[in-house]
Structure formats: C-alpha cells, structure tokens
C-alpha positions as CSV (number, residue, x, y, z in Angstrom):
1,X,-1.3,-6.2,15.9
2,X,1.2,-4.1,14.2
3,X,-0.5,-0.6,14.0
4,X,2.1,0.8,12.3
5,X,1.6,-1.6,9.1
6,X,-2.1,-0.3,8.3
7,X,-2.6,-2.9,5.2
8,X,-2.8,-6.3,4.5
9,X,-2.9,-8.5,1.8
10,X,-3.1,-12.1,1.8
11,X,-1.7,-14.5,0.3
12,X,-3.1,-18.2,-0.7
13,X,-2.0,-21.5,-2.6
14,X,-4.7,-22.7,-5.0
15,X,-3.8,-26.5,-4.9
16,X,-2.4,-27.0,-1.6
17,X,-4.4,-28.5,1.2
18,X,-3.1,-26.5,3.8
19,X,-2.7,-23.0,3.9
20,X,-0.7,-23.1,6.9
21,X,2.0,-25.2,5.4
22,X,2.1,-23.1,2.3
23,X,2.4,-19.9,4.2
24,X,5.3,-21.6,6.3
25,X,6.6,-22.6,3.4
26,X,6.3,-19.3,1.8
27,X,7.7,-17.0,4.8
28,X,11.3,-19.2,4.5
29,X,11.6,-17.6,0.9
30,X,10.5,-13.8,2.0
31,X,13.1,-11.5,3.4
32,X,11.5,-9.5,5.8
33,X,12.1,-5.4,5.8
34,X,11.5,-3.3,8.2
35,X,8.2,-2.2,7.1
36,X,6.8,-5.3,6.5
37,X,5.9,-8.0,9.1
38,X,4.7,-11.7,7.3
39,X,2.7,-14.4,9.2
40,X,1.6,-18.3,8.9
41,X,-2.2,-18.0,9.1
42,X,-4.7,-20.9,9.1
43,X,-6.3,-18.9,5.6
44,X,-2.6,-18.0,4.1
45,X,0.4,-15.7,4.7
46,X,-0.7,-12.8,6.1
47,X,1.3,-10.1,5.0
48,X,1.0,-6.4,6.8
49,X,3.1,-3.3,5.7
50,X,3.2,0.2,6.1
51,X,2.3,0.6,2.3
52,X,1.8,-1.2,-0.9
53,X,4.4,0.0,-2.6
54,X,6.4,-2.2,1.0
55,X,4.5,-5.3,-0.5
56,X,5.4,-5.2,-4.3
57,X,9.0,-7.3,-3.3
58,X,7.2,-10.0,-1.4
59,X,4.5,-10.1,-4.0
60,X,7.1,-10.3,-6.9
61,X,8.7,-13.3,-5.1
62,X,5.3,-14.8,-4.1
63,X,4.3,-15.2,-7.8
64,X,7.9,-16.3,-9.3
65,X,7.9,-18.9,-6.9
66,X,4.4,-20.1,-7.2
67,X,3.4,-18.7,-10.3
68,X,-0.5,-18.9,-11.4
69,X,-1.0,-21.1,-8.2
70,X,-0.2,-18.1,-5.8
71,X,-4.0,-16.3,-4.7
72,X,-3.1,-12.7,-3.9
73,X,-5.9,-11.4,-2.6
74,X,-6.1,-7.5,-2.5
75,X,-4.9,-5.4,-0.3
76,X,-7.2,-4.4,2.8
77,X,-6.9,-1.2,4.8
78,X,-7.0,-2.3,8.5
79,X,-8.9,-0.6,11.4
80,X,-8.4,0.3,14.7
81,X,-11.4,-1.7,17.1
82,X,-13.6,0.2,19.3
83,X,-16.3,3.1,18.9
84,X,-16.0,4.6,17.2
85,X,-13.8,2.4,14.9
86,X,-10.5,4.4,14.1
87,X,-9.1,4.3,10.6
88,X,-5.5,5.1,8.9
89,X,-4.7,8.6,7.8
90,X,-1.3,8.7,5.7
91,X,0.9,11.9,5.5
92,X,1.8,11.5,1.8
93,X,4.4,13.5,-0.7
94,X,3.6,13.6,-4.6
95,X,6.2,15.5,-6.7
96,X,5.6,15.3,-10.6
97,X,6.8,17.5,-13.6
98,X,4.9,20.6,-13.8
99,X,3.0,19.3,-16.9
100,X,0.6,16.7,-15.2
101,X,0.2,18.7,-12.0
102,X,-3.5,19.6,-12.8
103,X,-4.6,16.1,-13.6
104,X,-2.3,15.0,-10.5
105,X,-4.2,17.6,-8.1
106,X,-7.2,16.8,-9.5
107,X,-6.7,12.9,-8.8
108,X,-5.5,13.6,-5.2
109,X,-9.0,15.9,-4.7
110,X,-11.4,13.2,-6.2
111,X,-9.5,10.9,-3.3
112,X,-10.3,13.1,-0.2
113,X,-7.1,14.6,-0.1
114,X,-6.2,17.0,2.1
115,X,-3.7,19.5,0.2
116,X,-1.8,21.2,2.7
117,X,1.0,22.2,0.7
118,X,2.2,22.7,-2.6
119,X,4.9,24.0,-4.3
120,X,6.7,24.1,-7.1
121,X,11.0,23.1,-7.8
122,X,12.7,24.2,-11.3
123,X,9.9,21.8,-13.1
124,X,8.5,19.4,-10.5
125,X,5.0,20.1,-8.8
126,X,5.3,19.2,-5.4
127,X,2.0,17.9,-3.4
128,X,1.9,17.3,0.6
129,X,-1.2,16.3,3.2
130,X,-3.1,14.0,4.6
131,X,-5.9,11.2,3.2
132,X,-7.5,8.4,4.9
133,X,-5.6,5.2,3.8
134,X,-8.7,3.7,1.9
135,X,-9.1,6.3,-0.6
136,X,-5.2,6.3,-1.4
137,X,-5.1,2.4,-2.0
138,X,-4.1,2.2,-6.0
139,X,-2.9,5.6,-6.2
140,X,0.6,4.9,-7.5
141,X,-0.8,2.9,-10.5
142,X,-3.1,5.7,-10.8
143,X,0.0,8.8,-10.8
144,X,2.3,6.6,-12.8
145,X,-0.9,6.9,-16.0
146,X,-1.3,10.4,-15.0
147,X,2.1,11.1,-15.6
148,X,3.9,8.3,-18.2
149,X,5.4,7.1,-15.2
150,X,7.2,10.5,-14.4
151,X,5.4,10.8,-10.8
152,X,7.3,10.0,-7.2
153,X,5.6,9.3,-4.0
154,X,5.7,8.4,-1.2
155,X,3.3,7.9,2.2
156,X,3.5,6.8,5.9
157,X,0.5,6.6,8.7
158,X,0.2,10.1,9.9
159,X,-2.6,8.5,12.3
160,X,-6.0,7.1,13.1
161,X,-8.8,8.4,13.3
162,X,-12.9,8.1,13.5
C-alpha cells in the first residue's frame, strides 16, 4: 500500500475508453523516482508520493503529453484503515527571508502547525514541526505568495496518527 507515499493523485484521459490502457500507456512515458510509485488502475494512473512537490515532474509530463485531455484530479491525503483511522503527520522545514516570517508563521498556525522550532540565519527565518498532512496540502503555492517566491521547503511523513 506504500505507507510511506501518504498522497495520491489520479490521473485520467477524457476521450479514451479505457483508463487502464491510458494509464499503461502513460506509466511507459513516467520515470519513476524514488519517492514516487505510479500504477495502471481500472479509473486511471494512480500516482502515490511522499509529497506534492514528488508529483509536480510526473504531472508536467502528464499534461505535455496529453495536454487538455489529461484529468488530474487533486491530490488526496491517504489514511491508514482501522479504529481509529490513522492519518499522516509530516515533519516539515520552512526557511524564508526574515521579511515575510510573520505572515509565514501565521500561515503555518492557521494550518494546525505544530512550531517546534524556530530560528533565525543572517536573514532567513527558519520554521520546524509537525502538521497533519491534510492541512499542509497547497502550502507551497501558498509560501511562494507569501514570500514572491523567496520561501524553501521541504516535508517528509513524521507518522500516523488518530
């Protein structure tokens, strides 16, 4: 089930009949990294990574292949089974010039963050801790308008939990 790769996102052909045959077809052009594992589903190619920022190569190769008739469906945070069900925390590491720290800080508190450290280098605000995966899905998009695209980070799956 990969555990390790917490997200998925799907991917779908709009005017082929079969998704399986698209999604074979699709996994001959992908290069698969290490942090990224790609399957032929019935519904699409499944693709499952470790983070989204893993799935933005695949992605970009998805749609210059296939253009507007490549379906990218969002990407989906996925569970552990059982009772109760066990979700993804990520460890993550935010460093951004000292100027957008507050809004930055602010952004990672409105997200459940966990703050555990922070500290500053020369002009760089470094951020560390711990968020469930869900409320960090979007949040490089989110850093890069915070900062005019000055802000670095990174994440990996810390662990599950309830």
């Amino acid at each position: 089930m990969y555990f390790q790769l917490p997200i998925e996102r799907m991917a779908r052909h709009r005017e082929m009949p079969s998704q399986l045959d698209f999604a074979r077809e699709a996994l001959l052009a992908l290069e698969e990294p290490d942090c990224a594992r790609f399957e032929p589903t019935e519904r699409g190619l499944a693709m499952f990574a470790a983070s989204e920022e893993d799935l933005e190569r695949p992605v970009a190769t998805l749609q210059r292949l296939y253009g507007e008739a490549v379906d990218l469906r969002p990407p989906r945070v996925r569970c552990l089974p059982g009772h109760p069900l066990q979700q993804p925390v990520m460890a993550f590491e935010v460093a951004v010039p000292r100027e957008h720290s507050l809004a930055v800080r602010q952004e990672l508190r409105q997200r459940d963050a966990r703050i555990d450290e922070e500290y500053q280098r020369r002009r760089t605000c470094v951020f560390r801790g711990l968020a469930p995966l869900r409320d960090l899905l979007g949040l490089g998009g989110r850093l890069a308008a915070l900062s005019r695209g000055t802000a670095r980070h990174a994440m990996r799956l810390s662990h599950y939990a309830p």
